[in-house]
Structure formats: structure tokens, C-alpha cells
C-alpha positions in Angstrom: 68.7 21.5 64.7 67.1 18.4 66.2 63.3 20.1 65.7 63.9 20.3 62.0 65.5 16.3 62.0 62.6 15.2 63.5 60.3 17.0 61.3 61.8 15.3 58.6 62.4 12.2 59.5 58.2 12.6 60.7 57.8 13.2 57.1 60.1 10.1 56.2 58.2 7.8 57.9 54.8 8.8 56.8 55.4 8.4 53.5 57.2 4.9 54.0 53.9 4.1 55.8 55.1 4.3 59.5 54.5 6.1 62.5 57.0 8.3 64.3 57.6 7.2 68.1 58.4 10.1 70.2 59.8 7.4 72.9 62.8 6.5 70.7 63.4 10.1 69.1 66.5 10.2 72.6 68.3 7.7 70.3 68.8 10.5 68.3 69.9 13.3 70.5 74.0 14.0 69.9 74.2 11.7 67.3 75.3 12.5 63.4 73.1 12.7 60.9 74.8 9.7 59.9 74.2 7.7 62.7 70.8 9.4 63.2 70.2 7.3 59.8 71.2 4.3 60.8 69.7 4.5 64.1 66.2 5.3 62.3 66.5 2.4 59.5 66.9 0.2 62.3 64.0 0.5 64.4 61.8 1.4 61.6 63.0 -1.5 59.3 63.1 1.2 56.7 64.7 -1.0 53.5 67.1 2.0 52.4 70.8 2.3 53.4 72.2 4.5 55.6 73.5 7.0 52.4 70.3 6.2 50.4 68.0 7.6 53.1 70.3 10.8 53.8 70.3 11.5 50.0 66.8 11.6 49.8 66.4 13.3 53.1 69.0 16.1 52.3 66.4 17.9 50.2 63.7 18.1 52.8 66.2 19.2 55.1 67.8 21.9 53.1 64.1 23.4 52.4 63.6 23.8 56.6 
């Protein structure tokens, strides 16, 4: 499951304009998608909340 979180979250990013860093995809590793969010937000300074950025990647995730 964390290939396909990745791959979205890669997606994320490059249509906000920023660049996935393989160094911080750890932070991710046995967290919830919830906390995956917030993690992400965080070091991206993405300016979505936590629920607004899992709602708009729950599509792209339920296509993979």
C-alpha cells in the first residue's frame, strides 16, 4: 500500500508545484493516511487541511 501512497502523493505535489523528496517519504512508513496527511502538509507547506487534502486525494487513490 505505501507504493500507491507515494504515487499519489508524487502526483499531489506536482501539481501544487513541488517536488517529492524521497529522504522524508520514512516519515510516512506505519503511519495513517491521516497522519500521512498531516505529515506531508507540513514539510511541503501545502495550504490544505489535513481532511481537505485526503478528500481530494481519495480519488486518485481509489483509481490505483
Amino acid at each position: 500500500a505505501g507504493s500507491i501512497v507515494s504515487k499519489v502523493v508524487k502526483t499531489f505535489l506536482a501539481k501544487n508545484g513541488k517536488t517529492w523528496d524521497s529522504k522524508k517519504a520514512h516519515k510516512l512508513v506505519g503511519k495513517t493516511p491521516y497522519e500521512a496527511a498531516a505529515v506531508v502538509l507540513e514539510d511541503y507547506g501545502l495550504p490544505y487541511s489535513t481532511a481537505e487534502f485526503l478528500s481530494m486525494i481519495a480519488p486518485m487513490l481509489s483509481e490505483q
